[in-house]
C-alpha positions as CSV (number, residue, x, y, z in Angstrom):
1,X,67.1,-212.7,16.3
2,X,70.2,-210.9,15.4
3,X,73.7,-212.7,15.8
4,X,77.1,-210.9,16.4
5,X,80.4,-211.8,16.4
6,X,82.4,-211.4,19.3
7,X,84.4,-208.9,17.7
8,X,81.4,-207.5,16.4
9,X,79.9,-206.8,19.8
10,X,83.2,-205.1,21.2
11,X,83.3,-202.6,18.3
12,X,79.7,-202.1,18.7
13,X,80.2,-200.9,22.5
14,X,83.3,-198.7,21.8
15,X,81.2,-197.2,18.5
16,X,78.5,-196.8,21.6
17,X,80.4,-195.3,23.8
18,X,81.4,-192.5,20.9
19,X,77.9,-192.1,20.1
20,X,76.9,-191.2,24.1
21,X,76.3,-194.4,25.4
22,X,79.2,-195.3,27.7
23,X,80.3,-198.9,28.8
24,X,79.7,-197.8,32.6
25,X,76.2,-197.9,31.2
26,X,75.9,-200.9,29.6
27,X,77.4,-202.1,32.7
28,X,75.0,-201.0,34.6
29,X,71.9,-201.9,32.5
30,X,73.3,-205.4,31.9
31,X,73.7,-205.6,35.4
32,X,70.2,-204.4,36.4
33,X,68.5,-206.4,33.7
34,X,70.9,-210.1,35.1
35,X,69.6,-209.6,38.6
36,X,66.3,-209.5,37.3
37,X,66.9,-212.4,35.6
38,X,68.5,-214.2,38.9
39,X,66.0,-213.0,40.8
40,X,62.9,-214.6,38.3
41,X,64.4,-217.8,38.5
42,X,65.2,-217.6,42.2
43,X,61.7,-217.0,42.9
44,X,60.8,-219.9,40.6
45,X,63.1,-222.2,42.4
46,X,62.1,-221.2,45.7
47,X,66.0,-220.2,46.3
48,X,67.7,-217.4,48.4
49,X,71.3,-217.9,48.5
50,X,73.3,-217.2,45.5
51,X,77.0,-217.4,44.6
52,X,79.1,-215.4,41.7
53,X,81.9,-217.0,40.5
54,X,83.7,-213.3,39.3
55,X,86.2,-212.9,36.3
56,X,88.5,-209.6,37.1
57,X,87.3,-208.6,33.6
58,X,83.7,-206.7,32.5
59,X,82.1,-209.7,32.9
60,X,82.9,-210.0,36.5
61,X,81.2,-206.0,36.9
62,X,78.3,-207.5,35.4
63,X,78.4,-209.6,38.7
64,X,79.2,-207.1,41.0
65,X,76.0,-204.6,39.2
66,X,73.7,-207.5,39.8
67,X,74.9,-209.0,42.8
68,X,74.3,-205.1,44.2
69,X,71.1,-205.4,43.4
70,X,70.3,-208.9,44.7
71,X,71.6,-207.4,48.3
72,X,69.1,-204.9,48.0
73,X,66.3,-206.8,47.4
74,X,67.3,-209.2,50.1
75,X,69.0,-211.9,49.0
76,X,71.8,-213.6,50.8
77,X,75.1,-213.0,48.0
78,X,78.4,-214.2,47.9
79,X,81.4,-213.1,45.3
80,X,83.9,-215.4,44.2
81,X,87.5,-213.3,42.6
82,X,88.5,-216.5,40.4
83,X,90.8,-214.8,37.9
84,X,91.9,-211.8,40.4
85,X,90.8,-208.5,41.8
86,X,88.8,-206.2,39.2
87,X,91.1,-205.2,36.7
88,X,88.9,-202.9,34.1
89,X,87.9,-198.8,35.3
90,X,84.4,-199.7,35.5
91,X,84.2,-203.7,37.2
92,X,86.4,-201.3,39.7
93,X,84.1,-199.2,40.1
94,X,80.6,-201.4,39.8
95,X,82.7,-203.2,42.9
96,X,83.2,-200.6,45.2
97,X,79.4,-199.8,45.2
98,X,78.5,-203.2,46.5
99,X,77.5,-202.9,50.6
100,X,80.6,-204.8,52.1
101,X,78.9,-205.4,55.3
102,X,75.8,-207.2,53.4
103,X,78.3,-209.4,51.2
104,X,80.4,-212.4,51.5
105,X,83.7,-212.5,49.6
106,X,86.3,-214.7,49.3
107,X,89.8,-214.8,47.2
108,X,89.2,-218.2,44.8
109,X,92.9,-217.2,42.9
110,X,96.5,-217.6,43.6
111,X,98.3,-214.6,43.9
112,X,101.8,-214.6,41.8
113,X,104.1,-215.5,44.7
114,X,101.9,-218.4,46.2
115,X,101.8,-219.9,42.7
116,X,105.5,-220.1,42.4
117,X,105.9,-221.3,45.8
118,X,103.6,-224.2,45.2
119,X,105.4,-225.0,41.8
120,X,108.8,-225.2,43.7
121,X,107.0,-227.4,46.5
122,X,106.0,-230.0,43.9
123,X,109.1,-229.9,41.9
124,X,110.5,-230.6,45.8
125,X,108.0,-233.6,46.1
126,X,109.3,-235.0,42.8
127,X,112.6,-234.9,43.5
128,X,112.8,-235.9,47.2
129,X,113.8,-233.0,48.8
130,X,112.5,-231.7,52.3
131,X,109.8,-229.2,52.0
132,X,110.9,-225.9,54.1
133,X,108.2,-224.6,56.9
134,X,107.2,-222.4,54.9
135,X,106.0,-224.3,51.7
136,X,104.2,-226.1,54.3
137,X,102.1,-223.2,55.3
138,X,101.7,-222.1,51.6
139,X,100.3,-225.6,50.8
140,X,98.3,-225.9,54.3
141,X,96.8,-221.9,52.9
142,X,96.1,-223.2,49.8
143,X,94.3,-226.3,50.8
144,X,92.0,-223.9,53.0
145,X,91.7,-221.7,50.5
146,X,89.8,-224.3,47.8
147,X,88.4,-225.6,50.9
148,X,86.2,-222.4,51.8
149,X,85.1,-221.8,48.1
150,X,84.4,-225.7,47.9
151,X,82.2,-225.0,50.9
152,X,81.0,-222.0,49.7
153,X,79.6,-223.4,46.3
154,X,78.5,-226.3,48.5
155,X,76.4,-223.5,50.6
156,X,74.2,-221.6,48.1
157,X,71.9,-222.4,45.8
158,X,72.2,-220.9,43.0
159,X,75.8,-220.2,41.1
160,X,76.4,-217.4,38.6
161,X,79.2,-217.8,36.1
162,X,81.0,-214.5,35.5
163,X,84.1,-215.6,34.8
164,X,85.4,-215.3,31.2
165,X,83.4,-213.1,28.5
166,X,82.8,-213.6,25.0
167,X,86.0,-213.5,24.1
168,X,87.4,-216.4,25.7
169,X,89.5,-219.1,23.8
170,X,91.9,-222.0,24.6
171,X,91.9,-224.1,27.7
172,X,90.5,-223.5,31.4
173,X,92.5,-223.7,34.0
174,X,91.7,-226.8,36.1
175,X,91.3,-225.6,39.9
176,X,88.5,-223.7,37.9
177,X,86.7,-226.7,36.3
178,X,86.9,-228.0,39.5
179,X,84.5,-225.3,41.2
180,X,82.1,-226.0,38.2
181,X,82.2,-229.2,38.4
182,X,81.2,-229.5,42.1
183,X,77.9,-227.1,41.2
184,X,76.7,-229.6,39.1
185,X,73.8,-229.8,41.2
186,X,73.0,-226.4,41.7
187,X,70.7,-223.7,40.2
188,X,73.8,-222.6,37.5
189,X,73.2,-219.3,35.8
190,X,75.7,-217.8,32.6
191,X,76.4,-214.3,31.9
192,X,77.2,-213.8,28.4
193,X,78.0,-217.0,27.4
194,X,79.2,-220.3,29.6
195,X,83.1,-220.1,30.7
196,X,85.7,-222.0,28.4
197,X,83.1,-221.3,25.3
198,X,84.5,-220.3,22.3
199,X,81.5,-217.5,20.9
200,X,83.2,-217.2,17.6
201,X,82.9,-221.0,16.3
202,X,80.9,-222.8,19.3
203,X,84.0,-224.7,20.5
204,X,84.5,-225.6,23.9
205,X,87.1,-226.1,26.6
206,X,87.3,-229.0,28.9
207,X,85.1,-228.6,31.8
208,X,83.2,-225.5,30.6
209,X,80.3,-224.4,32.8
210,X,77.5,-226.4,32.0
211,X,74.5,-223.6,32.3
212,X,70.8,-224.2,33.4
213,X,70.5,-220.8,31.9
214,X,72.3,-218.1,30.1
215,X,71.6,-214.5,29.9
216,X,73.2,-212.5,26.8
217,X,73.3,-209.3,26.7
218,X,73.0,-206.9,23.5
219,X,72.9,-209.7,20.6
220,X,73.0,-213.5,20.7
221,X,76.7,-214.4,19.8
222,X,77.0,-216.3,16.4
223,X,79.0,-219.3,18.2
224,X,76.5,-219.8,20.7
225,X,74.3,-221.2,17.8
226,X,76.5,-224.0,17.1
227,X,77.5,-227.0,18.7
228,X,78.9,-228.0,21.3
229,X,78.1,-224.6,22.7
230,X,74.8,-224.3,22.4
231,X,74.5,-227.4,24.2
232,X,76.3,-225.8,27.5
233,X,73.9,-222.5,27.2
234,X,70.6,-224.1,28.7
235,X,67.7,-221.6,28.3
236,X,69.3,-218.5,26.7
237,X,67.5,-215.2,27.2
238,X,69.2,-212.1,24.9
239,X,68.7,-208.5,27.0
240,X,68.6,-205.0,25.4
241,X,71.0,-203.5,27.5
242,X,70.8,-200.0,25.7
243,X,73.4,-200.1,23.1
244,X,73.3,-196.5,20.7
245,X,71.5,-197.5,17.7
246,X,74.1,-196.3,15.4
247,X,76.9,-198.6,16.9
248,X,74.8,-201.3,14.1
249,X,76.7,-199.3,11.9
250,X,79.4,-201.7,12.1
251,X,78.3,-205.2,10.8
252,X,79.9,-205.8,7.6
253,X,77.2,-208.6,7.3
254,X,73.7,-209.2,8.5
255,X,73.4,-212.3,10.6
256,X,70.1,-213.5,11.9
257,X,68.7,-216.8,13.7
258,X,65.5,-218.3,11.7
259,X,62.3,-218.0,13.3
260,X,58.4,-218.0,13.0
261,X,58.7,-214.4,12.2
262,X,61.2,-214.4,9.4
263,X,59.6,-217.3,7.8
264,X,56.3,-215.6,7.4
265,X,57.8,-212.7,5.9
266,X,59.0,-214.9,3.2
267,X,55.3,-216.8,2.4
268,X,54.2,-216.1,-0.7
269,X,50.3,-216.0,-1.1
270,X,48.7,-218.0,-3.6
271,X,46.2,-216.0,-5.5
272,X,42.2,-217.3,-5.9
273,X,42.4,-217.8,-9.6
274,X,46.6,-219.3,-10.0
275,X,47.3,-222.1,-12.4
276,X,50.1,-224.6,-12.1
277,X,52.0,-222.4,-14.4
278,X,52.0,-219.6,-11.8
279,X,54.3,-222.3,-9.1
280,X,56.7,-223.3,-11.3
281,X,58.6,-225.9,-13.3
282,X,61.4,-227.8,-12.1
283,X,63.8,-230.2,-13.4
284,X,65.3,-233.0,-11.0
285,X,68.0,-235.0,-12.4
286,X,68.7,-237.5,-9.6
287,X,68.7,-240.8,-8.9
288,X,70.2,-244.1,-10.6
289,X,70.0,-247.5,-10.5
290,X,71.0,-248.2,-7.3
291,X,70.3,-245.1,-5.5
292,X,66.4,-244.7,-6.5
293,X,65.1,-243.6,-3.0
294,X,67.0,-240.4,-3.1
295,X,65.4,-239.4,-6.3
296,X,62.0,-240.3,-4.8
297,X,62.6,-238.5,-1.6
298,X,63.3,-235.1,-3.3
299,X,60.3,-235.4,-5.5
300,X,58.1,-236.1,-3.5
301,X,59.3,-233.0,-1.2
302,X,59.2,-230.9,-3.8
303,X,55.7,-231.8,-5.0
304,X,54.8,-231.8,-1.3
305,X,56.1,-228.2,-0.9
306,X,54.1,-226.5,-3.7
307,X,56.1,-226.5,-7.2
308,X,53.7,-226.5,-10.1
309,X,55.5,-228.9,-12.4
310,X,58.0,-231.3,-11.5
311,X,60.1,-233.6,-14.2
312,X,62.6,-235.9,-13.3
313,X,65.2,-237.0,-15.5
314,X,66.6,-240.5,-14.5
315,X,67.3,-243.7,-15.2
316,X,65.0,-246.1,-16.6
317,X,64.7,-248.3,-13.6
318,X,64.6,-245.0,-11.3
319,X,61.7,-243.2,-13.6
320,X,59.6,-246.7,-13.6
321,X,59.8,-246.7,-9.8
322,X,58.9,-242.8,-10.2
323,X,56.0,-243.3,-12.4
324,X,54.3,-245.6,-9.8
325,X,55.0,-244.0,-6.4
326,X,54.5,-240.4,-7.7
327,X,52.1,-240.3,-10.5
328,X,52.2,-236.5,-10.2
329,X,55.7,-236.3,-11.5
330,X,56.4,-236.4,-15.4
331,X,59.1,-238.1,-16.2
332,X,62.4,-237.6,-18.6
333,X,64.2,-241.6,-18.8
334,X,67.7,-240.8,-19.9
335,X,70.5,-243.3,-21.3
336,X,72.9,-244.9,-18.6
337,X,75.7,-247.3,-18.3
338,X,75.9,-250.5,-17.4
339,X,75.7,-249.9,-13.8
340,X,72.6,-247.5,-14.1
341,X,74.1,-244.6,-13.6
342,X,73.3,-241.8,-16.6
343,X,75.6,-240.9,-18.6
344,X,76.4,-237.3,-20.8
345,X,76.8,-237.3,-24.2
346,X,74.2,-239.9,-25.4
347,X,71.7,-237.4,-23.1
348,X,73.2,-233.8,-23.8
349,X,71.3,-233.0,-27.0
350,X,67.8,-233.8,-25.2
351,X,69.2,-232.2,-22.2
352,X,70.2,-228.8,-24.0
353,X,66.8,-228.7,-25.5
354,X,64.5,-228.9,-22.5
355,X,67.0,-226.9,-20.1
356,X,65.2,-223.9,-20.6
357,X,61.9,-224.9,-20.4
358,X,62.6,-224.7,-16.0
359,X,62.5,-222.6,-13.4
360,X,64.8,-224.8,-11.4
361,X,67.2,-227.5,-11.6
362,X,67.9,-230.3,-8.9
363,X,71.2,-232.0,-9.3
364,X,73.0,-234.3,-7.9
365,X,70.7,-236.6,-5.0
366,X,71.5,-240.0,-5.6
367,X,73.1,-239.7,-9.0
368,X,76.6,-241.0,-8.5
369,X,79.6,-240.1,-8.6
370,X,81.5,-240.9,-12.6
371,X,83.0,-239.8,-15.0
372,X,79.8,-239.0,-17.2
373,X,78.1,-237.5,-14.3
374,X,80.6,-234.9,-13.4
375,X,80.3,-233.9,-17.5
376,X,76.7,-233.5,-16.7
377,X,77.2,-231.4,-13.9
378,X,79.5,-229.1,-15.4
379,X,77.2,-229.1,-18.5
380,X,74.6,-228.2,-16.5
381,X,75.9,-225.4,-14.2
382,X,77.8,-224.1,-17.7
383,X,74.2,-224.2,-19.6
384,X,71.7,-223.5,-17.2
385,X,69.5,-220.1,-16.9
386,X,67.8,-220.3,-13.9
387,X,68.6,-221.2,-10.5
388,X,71.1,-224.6,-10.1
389,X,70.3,-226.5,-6.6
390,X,73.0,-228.5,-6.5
391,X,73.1,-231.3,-3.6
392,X,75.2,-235.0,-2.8
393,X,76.8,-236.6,-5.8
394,X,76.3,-233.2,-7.7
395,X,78.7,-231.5,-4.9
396,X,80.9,-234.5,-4.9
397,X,81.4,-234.2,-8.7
398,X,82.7,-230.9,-8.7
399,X,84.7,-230.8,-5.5
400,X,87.8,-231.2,-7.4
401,X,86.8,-228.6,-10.3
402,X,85.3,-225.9,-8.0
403,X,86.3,-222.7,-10.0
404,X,83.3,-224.1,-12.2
405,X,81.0,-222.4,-10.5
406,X,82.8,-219.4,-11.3
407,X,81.4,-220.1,-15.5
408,X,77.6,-220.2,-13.9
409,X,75.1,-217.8,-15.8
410,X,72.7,-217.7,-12.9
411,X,72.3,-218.5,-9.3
412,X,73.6,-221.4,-7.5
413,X,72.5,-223.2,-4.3
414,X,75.3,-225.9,-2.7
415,X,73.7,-227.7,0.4
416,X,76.5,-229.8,1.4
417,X,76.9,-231.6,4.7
418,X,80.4,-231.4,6.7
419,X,82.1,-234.0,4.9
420,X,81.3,-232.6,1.5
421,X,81.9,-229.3,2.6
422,X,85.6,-230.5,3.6
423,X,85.7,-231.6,0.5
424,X,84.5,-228.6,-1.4
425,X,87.3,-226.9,1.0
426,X,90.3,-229.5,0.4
427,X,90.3,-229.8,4.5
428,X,89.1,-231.9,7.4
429,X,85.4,-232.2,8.5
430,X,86.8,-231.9,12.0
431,X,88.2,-228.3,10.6
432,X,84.6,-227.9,9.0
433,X,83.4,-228.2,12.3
434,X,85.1,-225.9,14.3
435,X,83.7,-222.5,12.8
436,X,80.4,-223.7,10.8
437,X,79.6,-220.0,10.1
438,X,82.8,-218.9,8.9
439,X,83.6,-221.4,6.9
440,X,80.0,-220.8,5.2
441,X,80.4,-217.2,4.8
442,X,83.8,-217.3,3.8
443,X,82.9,-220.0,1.1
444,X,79.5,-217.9,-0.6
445,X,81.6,-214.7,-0.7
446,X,84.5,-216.3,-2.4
447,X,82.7,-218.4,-5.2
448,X,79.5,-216.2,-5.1
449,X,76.9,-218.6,-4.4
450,X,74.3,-219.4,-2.0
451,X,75.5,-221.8,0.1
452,X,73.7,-224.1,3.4
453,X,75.8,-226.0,5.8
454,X,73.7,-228.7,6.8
455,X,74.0,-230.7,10.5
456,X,72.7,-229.1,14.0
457,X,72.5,-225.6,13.7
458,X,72.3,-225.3,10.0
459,X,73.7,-222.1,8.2
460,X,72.4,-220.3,5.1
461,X,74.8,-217.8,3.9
462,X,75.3,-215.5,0.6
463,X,78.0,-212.6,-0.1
464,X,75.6,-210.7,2.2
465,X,74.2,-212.1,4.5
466,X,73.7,-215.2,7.5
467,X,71.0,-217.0,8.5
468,X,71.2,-219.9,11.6
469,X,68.4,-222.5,11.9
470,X,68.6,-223.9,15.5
471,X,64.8,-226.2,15.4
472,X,65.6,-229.7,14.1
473,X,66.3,-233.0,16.0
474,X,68.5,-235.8,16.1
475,X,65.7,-237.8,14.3
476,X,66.5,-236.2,11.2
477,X,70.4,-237.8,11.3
478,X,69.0,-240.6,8.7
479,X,70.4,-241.3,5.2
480,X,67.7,-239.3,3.1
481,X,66.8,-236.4,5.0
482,X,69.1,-234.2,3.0
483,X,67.1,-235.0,-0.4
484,X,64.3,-234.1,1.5
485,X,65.9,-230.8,1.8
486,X,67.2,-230.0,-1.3
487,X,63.8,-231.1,-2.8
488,X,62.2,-228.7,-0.7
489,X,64.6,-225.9,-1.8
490,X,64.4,-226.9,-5.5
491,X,60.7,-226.8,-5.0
492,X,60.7,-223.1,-3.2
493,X,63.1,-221.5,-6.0
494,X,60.9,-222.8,-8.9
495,X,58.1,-221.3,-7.3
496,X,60.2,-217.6,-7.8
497,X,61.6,-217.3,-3.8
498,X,65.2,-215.8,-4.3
499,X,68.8,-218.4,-3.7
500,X,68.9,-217.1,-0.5
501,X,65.0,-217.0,0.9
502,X,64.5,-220.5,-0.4
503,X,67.5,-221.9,2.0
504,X,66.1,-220.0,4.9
505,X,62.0,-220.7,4.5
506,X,63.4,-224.0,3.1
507,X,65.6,-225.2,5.9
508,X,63.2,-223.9,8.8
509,X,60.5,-226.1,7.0
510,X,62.1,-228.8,6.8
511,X,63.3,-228.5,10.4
512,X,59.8,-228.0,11.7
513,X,58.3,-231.2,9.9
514,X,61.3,-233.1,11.3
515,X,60.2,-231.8,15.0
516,X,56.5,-232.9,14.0
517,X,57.5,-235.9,13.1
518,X,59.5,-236.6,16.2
519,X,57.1,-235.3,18.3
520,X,54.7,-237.9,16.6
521,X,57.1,-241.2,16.4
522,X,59.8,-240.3,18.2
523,X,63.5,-239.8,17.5
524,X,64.7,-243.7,16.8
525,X,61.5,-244.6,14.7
526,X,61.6,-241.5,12.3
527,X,62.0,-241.8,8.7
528,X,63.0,-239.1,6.1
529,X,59.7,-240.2,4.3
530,X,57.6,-239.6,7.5
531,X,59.3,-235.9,7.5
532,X,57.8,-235.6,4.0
533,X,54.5,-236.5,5.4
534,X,54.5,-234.1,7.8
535,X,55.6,-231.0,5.8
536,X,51.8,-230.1,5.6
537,X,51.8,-229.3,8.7
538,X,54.7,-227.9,8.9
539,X,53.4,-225.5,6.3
540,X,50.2,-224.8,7.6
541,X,51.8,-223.5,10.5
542,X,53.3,-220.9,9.1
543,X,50.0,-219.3,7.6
């Protein structure tokens, strides 16, 4: 499923328009293809009395198109101006074809004048002075006014948001969070994306409209695959609404969300007669003394996801604890310190002479964070010639030497989570947060690598291109799950999948094993071990 930006999508519909195509159009057809969409769920719900809570925007003719339609096919309809009268040529004119006499309508704004009047009454309350006669009547018209669309939401079944568009940002206004918040209990339907959602980075306002369902029309929006937002979207159907095929002309960069489809593009078939040589060899240093799980974790899941050879270079303690819960591995003990954590020099010589005997390196998962192991990682990212997966401690060692990456020979894979990502970025996780897919984007263009933002709504992003995972669950929010990722990854790019397809097929797998796992045990049982049981069937499924 392809993702736009905003911005995107609003070049996209002028480019349309050039190309023959006009907006009135796409008007239209959105319009058509929303009361469709109403009327399906309607039907469902057994309801026949619907309410549109109008922007004065294009997203408010979107309303007046398919509340048209609705009064056609017999429903009872009622429009709500929130924001003001129509304001754009064509909601103008998608308004003035809707059968007055069939209709309900009612003013749900504050003209100019009213609003300063009732601002000077206040200021008149706070300061003691005597209202006039006429602030009295303002306030008295105002109080009826809120009143009859309080009764009006309170009177239909079914509420339509149409009042701010896809290019919303900033803060609701609060009489308007007040008519969402009393349909709560209704039948609550979004057109384009919820009001008081941010499309571009999946922010949201205060009191946004909390959707049952959301149509989208033309192309899902990239912020509506991040949270909060997606959260306020309910069921989200995307509609063709007819835009000229050449207005795709202007995406810079290809965004898509993972699915089924993609993924079994990407499987690679195993041939009748293949040897373990044809899969792969990879190299996992990871682990120490105290941190031996994580090395375990991403073995296994690399093992489990179909590399040929796997080493792992550890520890003593870490490769004995190897050597009995994954026989399958071969293992490569390295010289630590004191504390069990390896160190640089006393290994690089044996290091530098197996390095290119792999088709992939894992770095970094459990390994710690010193002085000898961020020499090792630079070593390692200097040296290498095939792809770098570098994950954890390896991201932390080089967050403050990132122009390293830079001195790489080959590809490299970064699968940080929000906090090492701030770190990576020398800001805030909260900053992370706000625009996941930017940030990602912005990151693999500038250092040239192939990068995957890890948390709910995972994104995979190169120089080129962007790639959303929305399956997953908040099972998988356990200390380990990201080895079991970054194993899987390591496993994929030994086996020859390119930077880029072994983040997608990887990060869809591993989000599909967590799902079976939950689905199995349930979200506050699961283990990041049970999701590397599970990853059979996770790839089975996608044969």
């Amino acid at each position: 499923m392809k993702i736009v930006t905003p911005e995107e999508m609003g070049k996209m519909e002028i480019l349309s328009e050039k190309l023959g195509t006009s907006r009135a159009v796409l008007m239209e057809n959105a319009g058509i293809k929303l009361a469709k969409f109403i009327s399906e769920i309607s039907h469902k719900k057994n309801a026949r009395k619907i309410l549109f809570l109008c922007g004065k925007g294009n997203n408010g003719g979107d309303c007046f198109v398919a509340g048209r339609e609705l009064i056609y096919s017999g429903y009872d309809v009622t429009f709500v101006h929130l924001c003001g009268n129509p304001s754009t040529d064509i909601a103008k004119n998608a308004f003035s074809k809707i059968p007055e006499s069939r209709a309900k309508f009612f003013n749900g704004y504050r003209d100019k004048g009213i609003k300063n009047t009732v601002e000077s009454e206040e200021l008149a309350f706070m300061t003691g002075e005597i209202y006039k006669d006429s602030a009295r009547k303002t306030k008295r018209q105002e109080e009826s006014r809120i009143s009859s669309i309080m009764k009006a939401i309170e009177d239909n079944e079914v509420i339509v948001d149409g009042v701010f568009g896809t290019g919303f940002h900033g803060v609701l206004d609060r009489e308007i969070t007040e008519y969402f918040r009393a349909s709560e209990s209704k039948i609550k339907i979004a057109v384009d994306v919820p009001s008081g959602g941010n499309c571009l980075t999946g922010e949201v306002s205060s009191g946004t409209f909390q959707a049952d369902y959301t149509a989208v029309f033309g192309y899902l929006k990239s912020g509506m695959t991040q949270y909060p937002l997606r959260q306020f979207c309910g069921e989200v159907q995307v509609f063709d609404i007819g835009l000229h095929e050449g207005s795709l002309s202007v995406l810079s960069k290809d965004m898509n969300v993972i699915d089924s489809n993609i993924v079994k593009s990407l499987k690679q078939h195993r041939k009748p007669d293949s040897h373990k040589g044809d899969f792969g060899k990879m190299l996992s240093i990871t682990g120490s003394d105290r941190m031996r799980g994580a090395s375990i974790m991403s073995s296994m899941s690399a093992l489990r996801s179909g590399v040929g050879l796997l080493t792992v270079a550890s520890s003593w303690t870490c490769i004995n604890n190897i050597s009995y819960q994954i026989p399958e591995a071969i293992t490569l003990p390295l010289a630590t310190d004191s504390e069990g954590y390896i160190l640089f020099e006393e290994n690089r010589d044996i290091l530098q002479k197996v390095l290119k005997s792999y088709d992939s390196i894992l770095i970094g998962c459990g390994m710690g964070v010193t002085e000898s192991t961020k020499k090792l990682t630079e070593f390692i990212i200097r040296n290498a010639e095939c792809p770098i997966i570098i994950d954890a401690d390896g991201i932390n060692c080089i967050s403050s030497c990132i122009d390293i990456l830079s001195e790489s020979k080959t590809d490299i894979i970064l699968t940080p989570h929000p906090r090492e990502m701030s770190r990576l970025c020398g800001t805030v996780t909260e900053g992370i947060q706000k625009n996941r897919i930017g940030t990602a984007m912005n990151f693999a263009e500038t250092y040239g690598v192939t990068l995957v933002l890890k948390g709910a709504g995972t994104v995979t992003a190169d120089s080129k291109q962007c790639m959303v995972n929305i399956n997953g669950n908040p099972g998988m929010s356990r200390g380990g799950s990201g080895d079991v990722l970054a194993g899987i990854i390591a496993s994929l790019s030994a086996q020859g999948y390119s930077a880029f397809d072994s983040c997608v097929y990887g990060v869809y797998i591993h989000g599909l094993a967590g799902d079976i796992t939950a689905e199995k045990m349930g979200y506050e049982a699961m283990l990041p071990t049970d999701i590397i049981k599970n990853l059979s069937a996770s790839f089975m499924s996608i044969k």
